[in-house]
C-alpha positions as CSV (number, residue, x, y, z in Angstrom):
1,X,0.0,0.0,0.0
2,X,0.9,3.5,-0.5
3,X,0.7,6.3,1.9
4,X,-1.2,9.3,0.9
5,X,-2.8,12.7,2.9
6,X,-6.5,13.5,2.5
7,X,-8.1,16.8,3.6
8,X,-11.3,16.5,5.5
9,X,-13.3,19.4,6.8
10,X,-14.1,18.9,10.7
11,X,-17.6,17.4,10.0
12,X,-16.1,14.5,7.4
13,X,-13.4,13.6,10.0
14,X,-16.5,13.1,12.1
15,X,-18.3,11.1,10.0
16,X,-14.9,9.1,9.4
17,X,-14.5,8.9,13.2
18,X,-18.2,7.7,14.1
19,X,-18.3,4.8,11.0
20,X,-14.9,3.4,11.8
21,X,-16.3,3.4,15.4
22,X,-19.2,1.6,14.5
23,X,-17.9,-0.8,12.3
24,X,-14.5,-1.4,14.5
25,X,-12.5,-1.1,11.7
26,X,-9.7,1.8,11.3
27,X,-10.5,5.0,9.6
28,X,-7.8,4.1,6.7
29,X,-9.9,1.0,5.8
30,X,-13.6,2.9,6.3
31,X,-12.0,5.4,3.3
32,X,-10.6,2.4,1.3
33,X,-13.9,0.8,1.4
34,X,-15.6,3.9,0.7
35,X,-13.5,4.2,-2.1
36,X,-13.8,0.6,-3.7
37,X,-17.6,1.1,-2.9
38,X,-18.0,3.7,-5.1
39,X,-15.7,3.1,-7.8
40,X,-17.8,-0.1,-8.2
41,X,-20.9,1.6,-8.5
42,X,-20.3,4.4,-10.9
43,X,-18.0,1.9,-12.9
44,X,-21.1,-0.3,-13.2
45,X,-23.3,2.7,-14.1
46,X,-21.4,4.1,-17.0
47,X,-20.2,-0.1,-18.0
48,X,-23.2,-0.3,-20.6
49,X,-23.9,3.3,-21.7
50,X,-23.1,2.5,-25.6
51,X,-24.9,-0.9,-26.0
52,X,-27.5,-0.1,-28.4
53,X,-25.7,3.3,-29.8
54,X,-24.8,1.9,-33.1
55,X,-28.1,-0.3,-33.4
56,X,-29.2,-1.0,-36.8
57,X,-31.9,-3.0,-38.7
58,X,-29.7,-6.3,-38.4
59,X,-28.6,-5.8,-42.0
60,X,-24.6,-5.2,-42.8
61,X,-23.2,-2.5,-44.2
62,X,-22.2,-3.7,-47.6
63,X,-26.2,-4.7,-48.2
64,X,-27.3,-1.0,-47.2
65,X,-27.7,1.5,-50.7
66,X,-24.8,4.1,-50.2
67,X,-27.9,6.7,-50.8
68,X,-29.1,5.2,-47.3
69,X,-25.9,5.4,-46.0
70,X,-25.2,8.7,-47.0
71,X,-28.5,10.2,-45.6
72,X,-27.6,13.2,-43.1
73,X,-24.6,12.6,-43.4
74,X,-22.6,16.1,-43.0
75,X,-25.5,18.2,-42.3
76,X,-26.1,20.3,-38.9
């Protein structure tokens, strides 16, 4: 592991203080915890964002008229 300094107002070192408390574990492992919680969860949230962006009608490219293709294509 690697040491490292975190700057808490008074209130979050409370908050730290009360849940390592609570949970009888040390403050380091409450933030490391913390941490891995809610890497996990926004991770997770963002993992399938682009499923579906590029969905077509099933059909591949080369069977698709370039005049299809080409529709909208450089216009704003």
């Amino acid at each position: 592991m690697k040491k490292t300094s975190v700057y808490l107002t008074e209130s979050e070192v409370a908050i730290l203080r009360r849940l390592a408390e609570r949970e009888g574990k040390s403050q380091a492992t409450v933030l490391r915890e913390a941490l891995a919680a809610y890497d996990e969860q926004h991770f997770v949230a963002r993992e399938f964002l682009c499923i579906g962006a590029g969905e077509g009608d099933g059909r591949s490219v080369v069977d698709i008229p370039e005049e299809e293709l080409m529709r909208g294509f450089g216009e704003w």
